[in-house]
N, C-alpha and C positions, 0 to 999 in steps of 0.2 A: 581459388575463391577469394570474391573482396572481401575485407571482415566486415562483419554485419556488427557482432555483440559482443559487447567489452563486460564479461562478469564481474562482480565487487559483489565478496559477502562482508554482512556487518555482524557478525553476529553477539548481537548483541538482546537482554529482554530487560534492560534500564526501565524502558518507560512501561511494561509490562505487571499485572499485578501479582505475577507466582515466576518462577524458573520455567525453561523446558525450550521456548523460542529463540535462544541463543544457539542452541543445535542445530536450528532448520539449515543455514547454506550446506553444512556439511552432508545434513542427512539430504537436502537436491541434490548436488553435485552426486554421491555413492549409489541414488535412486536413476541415474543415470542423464541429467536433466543436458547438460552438454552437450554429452554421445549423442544424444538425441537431436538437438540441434544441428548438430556436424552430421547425422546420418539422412537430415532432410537438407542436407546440399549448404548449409548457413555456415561460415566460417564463427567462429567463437575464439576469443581469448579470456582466459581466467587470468584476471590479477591480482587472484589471492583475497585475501578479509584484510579488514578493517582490524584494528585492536577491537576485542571485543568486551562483555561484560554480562555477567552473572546477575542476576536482581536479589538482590537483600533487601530488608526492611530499612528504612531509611526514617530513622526517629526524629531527626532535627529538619526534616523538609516533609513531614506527615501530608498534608496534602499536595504538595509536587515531587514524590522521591524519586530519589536519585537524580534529580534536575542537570547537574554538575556531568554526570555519564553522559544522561541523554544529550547535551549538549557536544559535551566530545567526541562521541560516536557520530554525531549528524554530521559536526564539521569536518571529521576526515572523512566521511564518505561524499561531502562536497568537494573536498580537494581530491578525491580520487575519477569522482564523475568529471570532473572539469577538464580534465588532462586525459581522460578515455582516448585512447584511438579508434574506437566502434561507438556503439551508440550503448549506452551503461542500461546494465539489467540490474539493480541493486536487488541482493537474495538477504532480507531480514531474518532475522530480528523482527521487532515490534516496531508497530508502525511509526515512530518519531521518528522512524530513517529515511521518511520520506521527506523529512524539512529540508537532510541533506541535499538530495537531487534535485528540486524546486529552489535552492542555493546554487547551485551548478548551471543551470539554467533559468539563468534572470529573465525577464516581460513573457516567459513559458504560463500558457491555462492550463490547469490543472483539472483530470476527470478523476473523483475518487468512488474508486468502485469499492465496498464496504458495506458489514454489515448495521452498521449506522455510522450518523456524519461525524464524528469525533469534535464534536464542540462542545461539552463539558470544561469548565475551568475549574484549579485549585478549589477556587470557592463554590463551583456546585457538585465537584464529586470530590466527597469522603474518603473514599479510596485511594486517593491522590494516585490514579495509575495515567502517568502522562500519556499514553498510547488513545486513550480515551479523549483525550485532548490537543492531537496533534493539529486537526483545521482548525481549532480556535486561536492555535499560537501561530499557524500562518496566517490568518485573519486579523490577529491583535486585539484580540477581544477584550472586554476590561476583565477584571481581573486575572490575569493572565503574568504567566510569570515571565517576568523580565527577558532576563537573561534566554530563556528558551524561544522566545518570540526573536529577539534577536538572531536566530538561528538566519531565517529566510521569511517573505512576505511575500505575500500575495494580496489582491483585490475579489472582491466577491463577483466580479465582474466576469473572472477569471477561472470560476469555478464552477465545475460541474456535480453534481452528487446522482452516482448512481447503485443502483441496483438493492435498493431496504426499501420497507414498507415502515412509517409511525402511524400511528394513530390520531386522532386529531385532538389535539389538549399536551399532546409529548410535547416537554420543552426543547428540545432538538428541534423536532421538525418548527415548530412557533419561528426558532431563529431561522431556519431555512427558509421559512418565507416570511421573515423577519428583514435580511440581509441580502435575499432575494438573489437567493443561490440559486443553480440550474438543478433542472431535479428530474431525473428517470426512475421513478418508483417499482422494483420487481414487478407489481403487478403489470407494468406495461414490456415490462423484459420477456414475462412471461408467457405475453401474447403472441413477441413476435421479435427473438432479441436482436437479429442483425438490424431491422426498422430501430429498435431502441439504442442500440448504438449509433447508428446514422445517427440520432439525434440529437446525443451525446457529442459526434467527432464534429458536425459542424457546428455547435453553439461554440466548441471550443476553439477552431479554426477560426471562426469570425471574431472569437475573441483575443487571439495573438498571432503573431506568426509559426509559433508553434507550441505545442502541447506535451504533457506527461500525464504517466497514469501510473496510478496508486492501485495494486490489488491486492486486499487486503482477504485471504481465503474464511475470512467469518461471515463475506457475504454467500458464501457455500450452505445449503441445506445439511445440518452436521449430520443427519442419521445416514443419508447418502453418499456424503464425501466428508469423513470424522479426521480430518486434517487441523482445522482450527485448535486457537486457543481459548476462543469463548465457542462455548456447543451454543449454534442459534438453532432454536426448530424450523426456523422457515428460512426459508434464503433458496437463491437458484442450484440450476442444474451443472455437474461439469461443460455441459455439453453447450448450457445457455453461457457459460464463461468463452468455451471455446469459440461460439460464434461471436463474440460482443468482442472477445481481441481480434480477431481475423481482422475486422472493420475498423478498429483504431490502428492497428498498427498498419495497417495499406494506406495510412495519410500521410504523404509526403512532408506533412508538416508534425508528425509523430517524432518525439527525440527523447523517449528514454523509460525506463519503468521497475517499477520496484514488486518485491510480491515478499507481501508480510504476515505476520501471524503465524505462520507453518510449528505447529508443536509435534514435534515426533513421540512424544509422549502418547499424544493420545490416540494415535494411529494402532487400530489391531493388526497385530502380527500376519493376519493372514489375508491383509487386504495390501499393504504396505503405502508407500507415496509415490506406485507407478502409476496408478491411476489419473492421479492430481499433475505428475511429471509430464504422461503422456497429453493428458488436455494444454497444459503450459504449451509445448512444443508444437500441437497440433495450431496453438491460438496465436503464435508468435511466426509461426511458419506459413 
């Protein structure tokens, strides 16, 4: 078989606001997320994690902690994606490990599928949890922390936001059609998701030669698939994920994808992360 997918775990929950998401490559990989690749015919190579990192409180960077990790986890998973010999699957950690692979892949549009757009900066979330603010620091939003922005860049030209609903007066969504981001709202997922991913792959096709995708399992309805680190009540179906990859990933101009959030914490025992494993496999396959 040619190799298809070059694994890189980062595990790491730096830009996370509790512990728990540093576990997830381990806990995919033992959930059997490779086997399963390999037993729908896809060649895999695992090249192992990233250095990884633990989240502690971070008292001298209160609203961007751990800024210093998050940077160093992105850039080695930059220099890990860039030298792939398959196409890089990055198994997070928290989402700031996407700056890494959108670093790896320069003038690449980006669709971020999530359960909202992560454009919070330092200065509007308190919580200083940078995972919350991962598009704002590829965006370069003002207040925005330096040194994390420097990771990787992007244009809004370049971006797609799918799969959350805001309300209208949320300051997220304001910037989304502020910045005049590309926007598939669940509710249109809902209706009909391989249409809403068509519409997703080609805003992003026509906006590079080629594209990444961010999946972030918080845009998951958490009572249905309790995989996440933040429990959303609403969010899609596994089923509406499995079909929204099927259609990104069949574009020839598809080059890489990360899957973040995964807390094995909060998965019950007697449902486990085959569920969530088998839809990955099923969406990638």
């Amino acid at each position: 078989m040619v190799l298809r997918w070059s694994v890189i775990g980062a595990p790491s929950s730096a830009g996370a606001h509790t512990p728990g998401v540093e576990r997830a490559p381990a806990a995919l990989r033992a959930a059997g997320l490779l086997a399963g690749l390999n037993d729908r015919g896809v060649a895999v190579q695992d090249l192992g994690d990233v250095e990884g990192f633990r989240w502690r409180p971070d008292l001298s960077r209160p609203n961007a902690q751990n800024a210093t990790a998050v940077v160093r986890v992105a850039t080695d998973v930059a220099r890990a994606a860039a030298t792939a010999p398959g196409m890089p699957l990055i198994l997070g950690g928290d989402c700031t490990v996407t700056l890494g692979l959108v670093a790896a892949t320069p003038g690449a549009a980006l669709i971020y599928i999530d359960g909202g757009p992560d454009l919070y900066t330092p200065e509007t979330r308190p919580h200083g949890n940078l995972d919350a603010m991962g598009l704002s620091h590829l965006l370069g939003l003002p207040g925005c922390d330096p040194t994390v922005a420097s990771v990787a860049s992007i244009t809004p030209q370049r971006v797609v936001t799918y799969g959350f609903d805001l309300p209208p007066g949320d300051p997220e969504r304001d910037l989304v059609e502020r910045l005049r981001l590309g926007y598939v709202p669940a509710g249109e997922v809902h209706t009909g998701p391989a249409k809403a991913a068509a519409r997703a792959r080609f805003a992003a096709e026509a906006a590079a030669t080629h594209f990444v995708v961010h999946f972030d399992v918080d845009v998951l309805a958490f009572a249905q698939a309790p995989f996440a680190d933040v429990p959303e009540p609403q969010g899609l179906t596994l089923q509406e994920v499995v079909e929204t990859l099927s259609v990104l990933v069949a574009s020839p101009q598809f080059a890489g994808m990360t899957v973040t959030e995964v807390n094995p914490d909060h998965v019950p025992e007697e449902v486990g992360l085959a569920p969530l494993v088998d839809a990955i496999v099923a969406g990638l396959t």
